[in-house]
N, C-alpha and C positions, 0 to 999 in steps of 0.2 A: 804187139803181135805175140802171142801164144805159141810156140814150138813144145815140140813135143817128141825126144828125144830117148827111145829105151825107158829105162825107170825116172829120167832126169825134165823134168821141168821147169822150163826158164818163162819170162816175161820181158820182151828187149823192146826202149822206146829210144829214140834219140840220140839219147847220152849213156843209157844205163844198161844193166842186165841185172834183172833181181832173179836170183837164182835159190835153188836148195844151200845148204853149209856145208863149208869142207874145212877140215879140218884146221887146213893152214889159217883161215878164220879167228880161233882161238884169241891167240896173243893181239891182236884189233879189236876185239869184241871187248876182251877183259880190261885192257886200256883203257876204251871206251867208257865200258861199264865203271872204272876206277877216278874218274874226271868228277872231281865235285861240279862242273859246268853243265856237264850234257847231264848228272843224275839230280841238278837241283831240285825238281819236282816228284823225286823218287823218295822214299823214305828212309833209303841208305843207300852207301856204296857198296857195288857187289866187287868180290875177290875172282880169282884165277880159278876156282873149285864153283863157285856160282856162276861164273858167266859160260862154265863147258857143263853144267845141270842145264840151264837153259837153251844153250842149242842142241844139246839131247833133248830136251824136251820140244824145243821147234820143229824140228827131224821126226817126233814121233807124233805131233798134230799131223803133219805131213802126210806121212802114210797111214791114219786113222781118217784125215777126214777130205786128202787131195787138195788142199789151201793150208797156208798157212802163213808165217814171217817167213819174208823172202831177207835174206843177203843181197843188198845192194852194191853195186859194184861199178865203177866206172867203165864204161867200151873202151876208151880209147887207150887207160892205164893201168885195167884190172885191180885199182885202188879201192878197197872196202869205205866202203861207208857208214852202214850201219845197215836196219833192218826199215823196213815197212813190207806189209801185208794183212792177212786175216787173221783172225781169233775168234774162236769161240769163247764167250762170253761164262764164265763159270764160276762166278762169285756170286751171292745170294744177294740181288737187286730185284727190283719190281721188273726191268723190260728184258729180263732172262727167261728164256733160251734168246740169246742172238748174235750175231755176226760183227766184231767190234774192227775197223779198219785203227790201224797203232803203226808207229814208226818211233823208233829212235836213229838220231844220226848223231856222227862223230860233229864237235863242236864246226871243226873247221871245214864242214860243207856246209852248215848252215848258211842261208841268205843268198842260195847260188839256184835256187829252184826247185832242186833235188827231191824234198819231199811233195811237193805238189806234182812235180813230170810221173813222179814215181806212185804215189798216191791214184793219180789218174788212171793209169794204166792198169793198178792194182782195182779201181769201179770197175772199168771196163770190166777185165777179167771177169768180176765177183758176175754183175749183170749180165752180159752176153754169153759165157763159158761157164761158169758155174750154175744159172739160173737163181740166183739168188734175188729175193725182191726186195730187202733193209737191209742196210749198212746201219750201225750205229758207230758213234766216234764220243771219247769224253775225255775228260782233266779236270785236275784242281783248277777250282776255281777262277785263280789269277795268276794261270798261264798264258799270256795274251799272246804270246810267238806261236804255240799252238792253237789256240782260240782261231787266229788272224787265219793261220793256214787251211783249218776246218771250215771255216764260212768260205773262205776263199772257194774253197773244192766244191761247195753247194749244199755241202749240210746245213738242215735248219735245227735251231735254238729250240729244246724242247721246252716248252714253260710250264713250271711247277713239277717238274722231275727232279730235280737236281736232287743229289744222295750222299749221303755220309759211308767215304769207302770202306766196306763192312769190315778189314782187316786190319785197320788203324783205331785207336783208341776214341772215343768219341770227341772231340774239339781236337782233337791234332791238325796243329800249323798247314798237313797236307793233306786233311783225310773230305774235304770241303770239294764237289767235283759237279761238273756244269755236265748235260746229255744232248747231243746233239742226232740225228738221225736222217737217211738219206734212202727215198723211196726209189726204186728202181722210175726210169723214167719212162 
């Protein structure tokens, strides 16, 4: 469900509340961000000064384009998790301009459902409240905990897309990434 609260916009399913960022945030986020676990498919660890750039910069998709990465959050213990939401798609690829659905969570809510309940609710949104009609989703390669969750949610497998991510150096170990895509239904 969709609430709509003064300037504040949340998304609450079941278990969760993906909400805007606040501050107290920070110090989870940068944790987070500092876990060689949760950033294996990332191309480095981000510090204390990179992970409060980027929820400034989450906070100002927000108010430019009304969607954005949500802060995940438990209902029942206001415990952070991580993010999933939308993006704008802004790197120089073949299927740009578009809407990329992304999540990162904290290791230790992996395998509890988290990003698919949450993921869900973030379609809905995109289709029903925003009028959007593609999702796209991707990753390296041989991310298959991501892959597994992307198929799961009903994106298909784009064939003969797949892309060398333009900001990594050509054969880097991470820059190898599969395009998966989800039609408004």
């Amino acid at each position: 469900m969709l609430l709509g609260m003064a300037k504040t916009i949340h998304i609450e399913t079941e278990r969760l509340i993906l909400r805007e960022w606040k501050d107290e945030d920070l110090e989870d986020f940068a944790r987070m961000n500092a876990d060689p676990i949760v950033m294996e498919y990332l191309p480095r660890l981000l510090d204390d000064k990179a992970s409060k750039r980027h929820m400034a910069e989450f906070q100002k998709h927000f108010k430019k384009n009304g969607y954005g990465l949500y802060a995940v959050e438990l209902k029942d213990t206001e415990e952070f998790c991580g993010f999933v939401g939308l993006s704008n798609v802004e790197i120089d690829v073949d299927f740009a301009p578009a809407v990329e659905l992304a999540w990162r969570l904290d290791n230790e809510h992996w395998g509890k459902g988290i990003a698919s309940e949450a993921a869900r609710a973030v379609i809905e949104h995109a289709f029903n409240d925003l009028g959007l009609k593609e999702l796209v989703a991707f990753t390296v390669h041989d991310n298959t905990r991501m892959i597994h969750v992307i198929e799961k949610l009903g994106f298909e497998y784009v064939k003969g897309a797949d892309f060398e991510y333009p900001a990594l150096r050509k054969g880097h170990p991470l820059g190898s990434f599969v395009l998966y895509k989800m039609k408004k239904p």
